[in-house]
VEXKOL-386535 format. One record per residue (C-alpha): residue number from 1; x, y, z. Coordinates in steps of 0.1 Angstrom, whole numbers, plus 5000, padded with zeros to 4 digits. Example, Ala and Ser with C-alpha at 12.3 -4.5 7.8 and 13.67 -1.06 7.14 Angstrom:
// VEXKOL-386535
> 1/5123/4955/5078
> 2/5137/4989/5071
***
This chain:
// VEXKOL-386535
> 1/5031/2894/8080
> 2/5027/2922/8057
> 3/4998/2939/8082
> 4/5024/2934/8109
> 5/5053/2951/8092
> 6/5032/2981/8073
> 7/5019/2983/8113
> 8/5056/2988/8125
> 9/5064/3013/8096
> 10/5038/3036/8105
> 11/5044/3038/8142
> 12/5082/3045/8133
> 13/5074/3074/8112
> 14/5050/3090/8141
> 15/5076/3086/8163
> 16/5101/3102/8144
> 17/5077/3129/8136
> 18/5071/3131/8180
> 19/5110/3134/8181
> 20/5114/3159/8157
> 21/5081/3182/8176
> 22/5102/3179/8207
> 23/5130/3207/8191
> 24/5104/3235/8179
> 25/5109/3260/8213
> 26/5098/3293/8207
> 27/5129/3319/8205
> 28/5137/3352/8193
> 29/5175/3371/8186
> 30/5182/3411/8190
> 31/5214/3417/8173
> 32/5233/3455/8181
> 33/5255/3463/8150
> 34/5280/3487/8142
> 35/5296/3489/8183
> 36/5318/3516/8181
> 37/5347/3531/8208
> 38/5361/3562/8194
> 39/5385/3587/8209
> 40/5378/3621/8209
> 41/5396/3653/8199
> 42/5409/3681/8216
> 43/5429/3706/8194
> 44/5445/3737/8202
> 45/5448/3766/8175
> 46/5460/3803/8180
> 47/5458/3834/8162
> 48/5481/3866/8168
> 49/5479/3902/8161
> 50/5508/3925/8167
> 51/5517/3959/8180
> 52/5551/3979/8187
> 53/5551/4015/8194
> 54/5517/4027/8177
> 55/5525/4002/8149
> 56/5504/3973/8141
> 57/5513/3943/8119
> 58/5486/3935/8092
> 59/5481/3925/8058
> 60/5490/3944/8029
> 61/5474/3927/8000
> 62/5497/3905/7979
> 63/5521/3921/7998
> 64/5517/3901/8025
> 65/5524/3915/8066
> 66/5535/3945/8068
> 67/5540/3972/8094
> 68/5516/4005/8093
> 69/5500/4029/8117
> 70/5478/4013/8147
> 71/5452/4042/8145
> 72/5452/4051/8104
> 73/5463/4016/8093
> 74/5486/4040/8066
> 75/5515/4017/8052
> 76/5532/4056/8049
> 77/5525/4077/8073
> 78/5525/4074/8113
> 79/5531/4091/8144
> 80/5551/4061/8157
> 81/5585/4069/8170
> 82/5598/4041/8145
> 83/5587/4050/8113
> 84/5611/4033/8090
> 85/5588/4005/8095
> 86/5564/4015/8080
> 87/5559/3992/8049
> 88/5583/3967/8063
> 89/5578/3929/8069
> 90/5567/3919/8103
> 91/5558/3885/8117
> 92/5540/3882/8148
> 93/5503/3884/8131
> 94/5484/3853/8115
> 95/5455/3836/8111
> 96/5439/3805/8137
> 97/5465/3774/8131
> 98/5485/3755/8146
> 99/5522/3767/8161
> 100/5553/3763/8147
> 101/5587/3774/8140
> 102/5576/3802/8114
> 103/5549/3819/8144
> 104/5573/3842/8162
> 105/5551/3866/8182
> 106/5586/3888/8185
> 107/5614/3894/8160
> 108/5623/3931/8166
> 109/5661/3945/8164
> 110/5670/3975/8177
> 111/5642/3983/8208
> 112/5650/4009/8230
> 113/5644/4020/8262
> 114/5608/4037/8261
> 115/5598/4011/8236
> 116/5571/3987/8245
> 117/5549/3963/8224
> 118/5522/3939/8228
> 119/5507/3908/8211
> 120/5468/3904/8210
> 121/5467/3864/8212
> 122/5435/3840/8210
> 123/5436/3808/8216
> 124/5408/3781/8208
> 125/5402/3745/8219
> 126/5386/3728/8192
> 127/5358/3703/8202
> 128/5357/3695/8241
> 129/5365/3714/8272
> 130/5403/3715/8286
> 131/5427/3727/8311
> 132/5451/3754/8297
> 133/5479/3773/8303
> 134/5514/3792/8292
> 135/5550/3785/8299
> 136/5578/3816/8286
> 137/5607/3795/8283
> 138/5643/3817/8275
> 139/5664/3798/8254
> 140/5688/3828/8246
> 141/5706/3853/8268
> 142/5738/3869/8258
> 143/5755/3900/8256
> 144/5766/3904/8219
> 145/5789/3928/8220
> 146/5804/3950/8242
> 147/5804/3985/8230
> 148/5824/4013/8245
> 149/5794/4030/8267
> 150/5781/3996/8279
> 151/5818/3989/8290
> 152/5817/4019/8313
> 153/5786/4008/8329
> 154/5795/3970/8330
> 155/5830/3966/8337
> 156/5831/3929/8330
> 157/5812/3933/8298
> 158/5843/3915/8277
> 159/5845/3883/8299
> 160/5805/3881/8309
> 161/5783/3865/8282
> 162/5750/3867/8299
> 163/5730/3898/8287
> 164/5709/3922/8309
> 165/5683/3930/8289
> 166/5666/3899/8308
> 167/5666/3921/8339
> 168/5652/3949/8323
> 169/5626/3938/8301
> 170/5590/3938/8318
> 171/5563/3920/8303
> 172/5532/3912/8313
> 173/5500/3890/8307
> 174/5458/3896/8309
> 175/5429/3885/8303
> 176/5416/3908/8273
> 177/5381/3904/8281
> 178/5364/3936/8274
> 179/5338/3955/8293
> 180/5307/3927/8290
> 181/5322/3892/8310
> 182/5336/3865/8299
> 183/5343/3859/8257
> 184/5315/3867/8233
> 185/5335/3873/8204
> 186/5337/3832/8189
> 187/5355/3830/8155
> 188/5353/3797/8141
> 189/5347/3793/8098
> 190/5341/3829/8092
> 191/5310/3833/8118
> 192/5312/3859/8144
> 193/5288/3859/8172
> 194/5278/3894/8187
> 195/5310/3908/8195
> 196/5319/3928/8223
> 197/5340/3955/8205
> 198/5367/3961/8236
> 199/5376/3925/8237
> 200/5406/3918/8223
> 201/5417/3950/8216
> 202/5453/3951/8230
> 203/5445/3975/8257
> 204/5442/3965/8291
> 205/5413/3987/8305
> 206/5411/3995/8342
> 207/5377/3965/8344
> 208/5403/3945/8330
> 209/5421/3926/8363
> 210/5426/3897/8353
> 211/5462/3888/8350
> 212/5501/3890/8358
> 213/5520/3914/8375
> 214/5548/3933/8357
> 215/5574/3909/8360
> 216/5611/3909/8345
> 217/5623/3880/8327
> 218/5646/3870/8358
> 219/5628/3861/8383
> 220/5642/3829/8399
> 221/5659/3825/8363
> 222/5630/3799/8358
> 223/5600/3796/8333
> 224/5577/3815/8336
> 225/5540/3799/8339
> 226/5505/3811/8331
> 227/5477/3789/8348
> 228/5447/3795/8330
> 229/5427/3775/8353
> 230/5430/3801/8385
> 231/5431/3831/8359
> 232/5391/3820/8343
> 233/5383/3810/8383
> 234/5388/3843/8398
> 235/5373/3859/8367
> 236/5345/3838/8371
> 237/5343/3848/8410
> 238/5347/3883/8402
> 239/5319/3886/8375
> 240/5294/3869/8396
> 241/5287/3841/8375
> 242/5263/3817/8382
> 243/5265/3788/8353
> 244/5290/3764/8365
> 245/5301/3752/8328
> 246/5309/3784/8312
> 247/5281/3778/8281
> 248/5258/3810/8283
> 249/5254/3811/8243
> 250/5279/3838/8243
> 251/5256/3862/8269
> 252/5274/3875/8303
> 253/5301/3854/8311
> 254/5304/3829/8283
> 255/5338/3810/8287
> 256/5341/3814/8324
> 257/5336/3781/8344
> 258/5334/3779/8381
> 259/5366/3753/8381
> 260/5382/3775/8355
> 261/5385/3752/8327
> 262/5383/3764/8288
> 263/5354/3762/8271
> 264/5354/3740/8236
> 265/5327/3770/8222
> 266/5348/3802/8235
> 267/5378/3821/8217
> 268/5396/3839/8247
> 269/5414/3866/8241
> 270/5448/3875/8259
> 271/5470/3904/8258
> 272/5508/3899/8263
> 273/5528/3928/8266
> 274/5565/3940/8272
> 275/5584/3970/8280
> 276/5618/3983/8278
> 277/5618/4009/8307
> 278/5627/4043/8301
> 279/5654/4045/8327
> 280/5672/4012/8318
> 281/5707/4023/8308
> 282/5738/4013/8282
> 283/5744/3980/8302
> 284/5718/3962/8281
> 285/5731/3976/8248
> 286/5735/3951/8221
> 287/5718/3923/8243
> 288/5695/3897/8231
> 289/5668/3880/8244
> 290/5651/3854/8230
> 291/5622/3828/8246
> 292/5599/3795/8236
> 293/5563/3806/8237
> 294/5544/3777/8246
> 295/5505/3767/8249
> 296/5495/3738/8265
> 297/5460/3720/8274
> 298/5452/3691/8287
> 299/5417/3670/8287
> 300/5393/3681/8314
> 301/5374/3654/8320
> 302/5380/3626/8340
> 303/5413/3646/8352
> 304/5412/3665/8382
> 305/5453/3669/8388
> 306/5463/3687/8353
> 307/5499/3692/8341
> 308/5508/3675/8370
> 309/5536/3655/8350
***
């Protein structure tokens, strides 16, 4: 009985060592760690530098901006037909950052017919490519006063609010490109790539097409609007250009892509100017005009219809 029973034991444990054989398949695990989905950036900064009537708005030391001679860069002596500036505050220059309430590209009092300024802007898209452009916006219109020669001029200057200086006033926009094309001059942490030195100047050279008609203020009393997308397109057209993205490591038409988007490595440069024609008369005495400056992008890719909301 005890042969039979030790018999019994030791086919039970083979058989639970067959049953435990039976769940050794071979396998093998891969494991991906760390999955990430992260959104991109796209950031917009602009810089500004000032002129009125040979003056040019720059820093003065601890100072800060001041007003001094576009050709000398004297804080005291200028050819300028508005030297009592000289030395005073001014407000349309800074540094690349971000817009708000204190970047005025305009505060001037007392312009004149003959007078005419101009604001050297570059703009900057931080990171990826984008669809651009600018919207003038006029948020204030009004005749101030009504002084004795406007009155002659205007006879319902005393009942009419709306000014005339918007009728008047000619500005105008470019491309400030320079003689090589496209935008070699990149600013970004305190590198500058070779520079073409008529880009960005505040000077719109005859090579430099690219841009607005003179335009008043008025027209169709709606915003105004500055595509950038056709603007870079015909530029791109009219240079010849051959590389579809724009990126020619800042050679011959860096920044100019065949569907006119902006390039995330360029800094373009863009002149915006105004005049007060020399034969406008004493109806626009007193009047002020004031506008919202805006600069807008939008992501390029995967977006085919931009600003379309």
């Amino acid at each position: 009985m005890r042969k039979l029973f030790t018999s019994l034991l030791v086919v039970g444990v083979a058989s639970a060592a067959v049953i435990g054989g039976v769940t050794a398949f071979f396998s093998d695990t891969e494991t991906s760690t760390g999955n990430i989905l992260q959104a991109g950036s796209l950031d917009l900064k602009i810089d500004s530098t000032q002129h009125y009537d040979g003056l040019v708005c720059t820093l003065n030391g601890d100072a800060g901006y001041q007003w001094a001679d576009e050709e000398t860069g004297s804080f005291t002596v200028t050819t300028s037909p508005r030297p009592e500036l000289l030395g005073e505050d001014c407000f349309g220059t800074w540094d690349l950052t971000d817009l708000d309430s204190e970047n005025q590209f305009f505060r001037l009092t007392d312009i004149k017919p003959g007078d005419e300024g101009e604001n050297t802007i570059s703009w900057h898209v931080f990171d990826n490519d984008a669809w651009g452009r600018i919207q003038l916006t006029r948020v204030i219109d009004e005749d101030v006063t009504c002084t004795e020669p406007e009155g002659e001029v205007e006879t319902d200057c005393a009942t009419d609010q709306d000014g005339e200086l918007d009728d008047r006033l000619v500005y105008y926009v470019w491309l400030d490109e320079g003689a090589t094309p496209g935008f070699q001059c990149y600013r970004l942490e305190g590198r500058i790539a070779q520079c073409d030195p008529t880009e960005g100047d505040n000077e719109r050279q005859d090579y430099e097409t690219i841009g607005t008609q003179p335009t008043t203020a008025s027209v169709g009393d709606t915003d105004f609007f500055m595509d950038m997308g056709p603007a870079l397109q015909q530029a791109y057209l009219t240079h010849s250009c051959t590389e579809p993205t724009g990126h020619t490591n800042y050679g011959n038409c860096h920044g100019l892509a065949a569907d006119g988007r902006l390039v995330g490595s360029a800094t373009y440069y863009m002149g915006l100017a105004w005049r007060l024609p020399e034969e406008t008369g004493n109806e626009v005495q007193t009047d002020r005009l004031g506008m919202d400056i805006s600069f807008e992008v939008e992501q390029h890719r995967n977006n085919e219809t931009p600003f379309a909301n």
